[in-house]
C-alpha positions in Angstrom: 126.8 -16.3 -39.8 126.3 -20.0 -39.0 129.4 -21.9 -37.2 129.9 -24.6 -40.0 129.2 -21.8 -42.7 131.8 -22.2 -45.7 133.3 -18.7 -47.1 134.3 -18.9 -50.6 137.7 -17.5 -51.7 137.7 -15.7 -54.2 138.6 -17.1 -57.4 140.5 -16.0 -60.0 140.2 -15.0 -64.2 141.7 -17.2 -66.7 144.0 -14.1 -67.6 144.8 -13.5 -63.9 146.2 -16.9 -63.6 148.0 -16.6 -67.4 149.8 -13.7 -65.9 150.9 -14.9 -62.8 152.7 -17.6 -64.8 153.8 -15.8 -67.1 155.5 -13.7 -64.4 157.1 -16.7 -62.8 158.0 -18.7 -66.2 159.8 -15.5 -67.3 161.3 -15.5 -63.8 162.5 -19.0 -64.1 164.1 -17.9 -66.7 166.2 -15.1 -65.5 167.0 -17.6 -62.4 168.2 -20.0 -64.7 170.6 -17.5 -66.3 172.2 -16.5 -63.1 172.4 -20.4 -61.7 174.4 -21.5 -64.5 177.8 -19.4 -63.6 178.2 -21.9 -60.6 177.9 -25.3 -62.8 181.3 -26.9 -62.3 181.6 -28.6 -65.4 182.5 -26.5 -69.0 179.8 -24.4 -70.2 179.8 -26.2 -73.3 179.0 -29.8 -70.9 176.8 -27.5 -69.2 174.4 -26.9 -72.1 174.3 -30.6 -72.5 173.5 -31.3 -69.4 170.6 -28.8 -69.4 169.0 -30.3 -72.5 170.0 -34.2 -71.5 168.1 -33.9 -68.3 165.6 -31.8 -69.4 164.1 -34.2 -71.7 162.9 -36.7 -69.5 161.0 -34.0 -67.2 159.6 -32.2 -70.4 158.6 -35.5 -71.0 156.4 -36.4 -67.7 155.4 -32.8 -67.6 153.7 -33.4 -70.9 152.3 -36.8 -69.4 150.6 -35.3 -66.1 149.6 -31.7 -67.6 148.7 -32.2 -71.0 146.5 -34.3 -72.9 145.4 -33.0 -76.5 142.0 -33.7 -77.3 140.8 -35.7 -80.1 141.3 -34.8 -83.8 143.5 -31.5 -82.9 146.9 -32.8 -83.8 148.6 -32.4 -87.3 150.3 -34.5 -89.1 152.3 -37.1 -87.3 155.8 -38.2 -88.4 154.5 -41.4 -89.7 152.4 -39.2 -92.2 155.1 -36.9 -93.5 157.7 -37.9 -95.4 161.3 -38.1 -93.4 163.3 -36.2 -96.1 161.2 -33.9 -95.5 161.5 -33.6 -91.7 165.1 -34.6 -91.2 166.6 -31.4 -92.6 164.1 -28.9 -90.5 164.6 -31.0 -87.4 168.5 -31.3 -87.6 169.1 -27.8 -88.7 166.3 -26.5 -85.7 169.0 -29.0 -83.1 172.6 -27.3 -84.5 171.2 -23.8 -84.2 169.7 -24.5 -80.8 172.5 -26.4 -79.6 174.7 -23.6 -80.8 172.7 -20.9 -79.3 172.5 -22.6 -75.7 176.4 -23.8 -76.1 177.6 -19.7 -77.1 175.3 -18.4 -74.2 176.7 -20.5 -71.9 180.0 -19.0 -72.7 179.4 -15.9 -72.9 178.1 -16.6 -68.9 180.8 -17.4 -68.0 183.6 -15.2 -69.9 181.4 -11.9 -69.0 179.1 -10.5 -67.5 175.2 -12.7 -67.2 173.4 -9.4 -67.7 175.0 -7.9 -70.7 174.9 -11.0 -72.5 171.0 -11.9 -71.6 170.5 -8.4 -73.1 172.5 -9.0 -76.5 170.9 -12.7 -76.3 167.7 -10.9 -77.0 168.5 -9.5 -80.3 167.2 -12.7 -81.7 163.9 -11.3 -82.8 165.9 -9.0 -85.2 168.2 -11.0 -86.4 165.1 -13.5 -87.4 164.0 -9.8 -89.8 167.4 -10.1 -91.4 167.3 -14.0 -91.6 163.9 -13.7 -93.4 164.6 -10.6 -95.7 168.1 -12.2 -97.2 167.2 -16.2 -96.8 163.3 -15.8 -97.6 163.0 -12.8 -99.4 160.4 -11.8 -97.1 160.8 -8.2 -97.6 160.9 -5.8 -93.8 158.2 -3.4 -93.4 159.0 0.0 -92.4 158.9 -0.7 -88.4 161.0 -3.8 -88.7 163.9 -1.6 -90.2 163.3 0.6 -87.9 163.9 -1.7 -85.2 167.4 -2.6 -86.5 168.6 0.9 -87.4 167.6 1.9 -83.5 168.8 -1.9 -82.1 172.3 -1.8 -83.6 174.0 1.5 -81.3 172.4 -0.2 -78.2 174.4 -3.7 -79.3 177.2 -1.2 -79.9 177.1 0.1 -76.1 176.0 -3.3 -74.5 179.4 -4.6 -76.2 181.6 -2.9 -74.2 182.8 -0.8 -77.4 183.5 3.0 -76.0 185.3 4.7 -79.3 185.1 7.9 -76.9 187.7 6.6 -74.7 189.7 4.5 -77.0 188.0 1.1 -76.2 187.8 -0.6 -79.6 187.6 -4.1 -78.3 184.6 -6.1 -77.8 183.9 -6.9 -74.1 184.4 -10.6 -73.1 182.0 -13.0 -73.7 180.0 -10.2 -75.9 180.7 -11.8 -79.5 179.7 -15.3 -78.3 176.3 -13.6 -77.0 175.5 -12.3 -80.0 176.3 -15.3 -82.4 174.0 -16.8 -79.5 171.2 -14.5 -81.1 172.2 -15.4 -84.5 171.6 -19.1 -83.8 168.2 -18.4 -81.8 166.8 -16.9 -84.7 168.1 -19.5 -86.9 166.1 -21.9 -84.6 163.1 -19.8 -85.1 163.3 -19.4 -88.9 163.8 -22.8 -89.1 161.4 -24.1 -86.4 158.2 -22.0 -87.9 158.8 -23.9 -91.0 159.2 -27.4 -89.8 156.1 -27.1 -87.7 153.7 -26.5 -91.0 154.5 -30.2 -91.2 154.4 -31.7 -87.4 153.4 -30.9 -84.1 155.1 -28.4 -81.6 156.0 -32.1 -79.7 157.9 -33.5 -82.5 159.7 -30.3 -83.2 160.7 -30.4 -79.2 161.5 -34.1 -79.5 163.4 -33.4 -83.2 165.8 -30.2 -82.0 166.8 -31.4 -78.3 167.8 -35.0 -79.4 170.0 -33.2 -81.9 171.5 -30.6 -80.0 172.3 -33.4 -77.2 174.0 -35.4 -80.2 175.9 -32.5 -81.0 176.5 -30.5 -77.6 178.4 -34.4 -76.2 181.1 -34.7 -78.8 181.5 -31.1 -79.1 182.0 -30.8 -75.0 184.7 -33.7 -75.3 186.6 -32.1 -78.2 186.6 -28.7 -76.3 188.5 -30.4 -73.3 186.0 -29.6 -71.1 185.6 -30.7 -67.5 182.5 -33.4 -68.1 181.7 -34.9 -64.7 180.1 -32.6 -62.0 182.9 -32.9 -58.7 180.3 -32.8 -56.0 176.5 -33.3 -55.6 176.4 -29.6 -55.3 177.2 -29.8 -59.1 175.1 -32.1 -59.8 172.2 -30.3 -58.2 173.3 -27.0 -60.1 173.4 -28.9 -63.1 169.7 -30.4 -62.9 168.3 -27.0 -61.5 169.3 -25.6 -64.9 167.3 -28.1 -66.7 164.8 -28.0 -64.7 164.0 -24.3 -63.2 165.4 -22.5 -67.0 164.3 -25.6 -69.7 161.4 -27.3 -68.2 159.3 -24.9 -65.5 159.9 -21.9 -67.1 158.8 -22.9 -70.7 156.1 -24.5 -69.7 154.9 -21.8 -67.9 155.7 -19.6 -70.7 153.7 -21.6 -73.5 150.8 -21.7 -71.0 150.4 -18.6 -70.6 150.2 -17.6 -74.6 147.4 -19.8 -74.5 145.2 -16.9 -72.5 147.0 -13.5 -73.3 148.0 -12.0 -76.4 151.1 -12.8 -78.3 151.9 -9.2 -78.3 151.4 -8.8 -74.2 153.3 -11.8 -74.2 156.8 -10.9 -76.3 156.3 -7.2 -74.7 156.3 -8.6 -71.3 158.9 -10.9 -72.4 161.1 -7.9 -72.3 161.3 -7.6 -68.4 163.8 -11.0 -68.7 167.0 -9.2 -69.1 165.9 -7.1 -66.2 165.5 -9.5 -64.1 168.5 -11.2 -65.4 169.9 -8.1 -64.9 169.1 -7.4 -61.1 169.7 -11.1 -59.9 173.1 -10.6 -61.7 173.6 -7.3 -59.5 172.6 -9.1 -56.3 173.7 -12.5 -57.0 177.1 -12.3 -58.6 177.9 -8.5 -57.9 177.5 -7.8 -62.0 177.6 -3.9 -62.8 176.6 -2.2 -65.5 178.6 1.1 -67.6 176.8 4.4 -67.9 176.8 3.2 -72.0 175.9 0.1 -71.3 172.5 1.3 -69.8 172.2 3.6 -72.6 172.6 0.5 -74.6 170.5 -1.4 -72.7 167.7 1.1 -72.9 168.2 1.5 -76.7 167.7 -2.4 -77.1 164.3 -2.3 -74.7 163.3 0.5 -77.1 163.8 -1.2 -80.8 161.8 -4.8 -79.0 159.0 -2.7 -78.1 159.0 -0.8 -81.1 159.1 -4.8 -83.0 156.8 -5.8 -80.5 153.8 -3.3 -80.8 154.4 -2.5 -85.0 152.2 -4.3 -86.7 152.7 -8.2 -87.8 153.7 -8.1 -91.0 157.4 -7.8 -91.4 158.0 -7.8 -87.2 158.8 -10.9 -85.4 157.2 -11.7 -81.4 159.9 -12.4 -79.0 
């Protein structure tokens, strides 16, 4: 071999490179769960704050790493009627503000991992949303889903009628209205963007949320103001490491691999959530809580590899 030879590296697939960030975005996710039990301010501010600062980063990450090609957009907001915008847009900021604002909560009343876990019924409750509010009747695998989803909520709870424990575990009610909400978002979300772009939906439901998370974080009595830079840099690793690097790793990587491998793989979040909890904050889990949390896994994957009609992708 000559001295001033070059060796190539190897390079790698397209699909290689969609799962490595689809590992990491769903990692940043589970990091972002965990981070947010040592904000300093009220978890209600503290959803603010990750939206509010997320915005502007969203914002040059869209600049530097994506540029859509000519002719590929739909319809901007000048060209669609703002009656018929508003009420998507608004209703996609409450439920999302909601969603982030109850999860948030339930962090920090309970336990991260439990709630991550209940977080993720979203996908069902999105079957129900659509079979009551849309009339878009469930196929067989979707009711499936629910019938095996509900005991594992049940368990993840905290509920034990065995013992005697009748009383939902704290923070557990205000992670499962955080699943309510999340599908709300989605329901509503998949409808407003059959008129816009996935940009205006982003730019429509955060300024909302941020509208309605502010007032709503004053009226709650929170504490608003980070008291050290420490905060301050908890705060803005929220925004950034949960809202901004993991999504965007996220959507890229549905732009390679399957939307089934995707919301399958998607599954592995409150597992990871679940072992930084155990590591980080010292967060154990019931021997019915693992039953509960293995039921849950079960009726996702079950929604996840049915067929599409009448399931909904993580």
């Amino acid at each position: 071999m000559r001295r001033n030879q070059i060796v190539a590296l190897p390079t790698l697939s397209p699909q290689a490179l969609a799962m490595i960030a689809l590992f990491f975005g769903v990692a940043c996710f589970s990091v972002g769960n965990v981070i947010t039990r040592f904000a300093d301010v009220g978890p209600t501010a503290s959803a603010f704050y990750r939206l509010f600062f997320a915005m502007p980063m969203m914002w040059g990450w869209g600049m530097i790493f994506f540029h859509s090609p000519a002719g590929t957009q739909r319809a901007t907001v000048s060209q669609v009627s703002w009656r018929t915008l508003a009420p998507y847009g608004i209703a996609c900021g409450l439920f999302l503000g909601g969603e982030v604002a109850l999860l948030h909560h339930a962090y920090i009343k309970g336990s991260v991992g439990v709630a991550i876990f209940l977080n993720n019924f979203a996908p069902l409750f999105v079957i129900l949303g659509a079979w009551v509010f849309l009339k878009e009747r469930p196929s067989k695998y979707a009711l499936l889903c629910l019938v095996c989803a509900a005991p594992g909520a049940f368990f993840m709870s905290g509920l034990d009628p065995v013992n005697g424990v009748v009383a939902m575990g704290e923070g557990s009610i205000e992670a499962l209205l955080s699943a309510v909400c999340y599908a709300g978002f989605l329901l509503c979300g998949t409808r407003m963007r059959r008129y816009c772009s996935s940009k205006t939906v982003v730019n429509w439901t955060n300024a909302t949320a941020i509208l309605m998370l502010a007032p709503l974080a004053i009226f709650n009595q929170e504490i608003l103001i980070a008291q050290s830079w420490e905060g301050w840099a908890v705060l803005i690793a929220i925004a950034f490491v949960s809202q901004v690097l993991g999504m965007n790793l996220y959507i890229q990587s549905m732009g390679v691999l399957s939307s089934t491998f995707v919301s399958f793989f998607s599954l592995s979040q409150p597992i990871m959530t679940m072992i930084l909890a155990w590591w980080v904050l010292g967060e154990t889990l019931t021997g019915l809580q693992m039953i509960g949390a293995l039921i849950i896994l079960l009726a996702l994957s079950v929604n996840n590899l049915a067929p599409k009609k009448g399931c909904v992708d993580n």
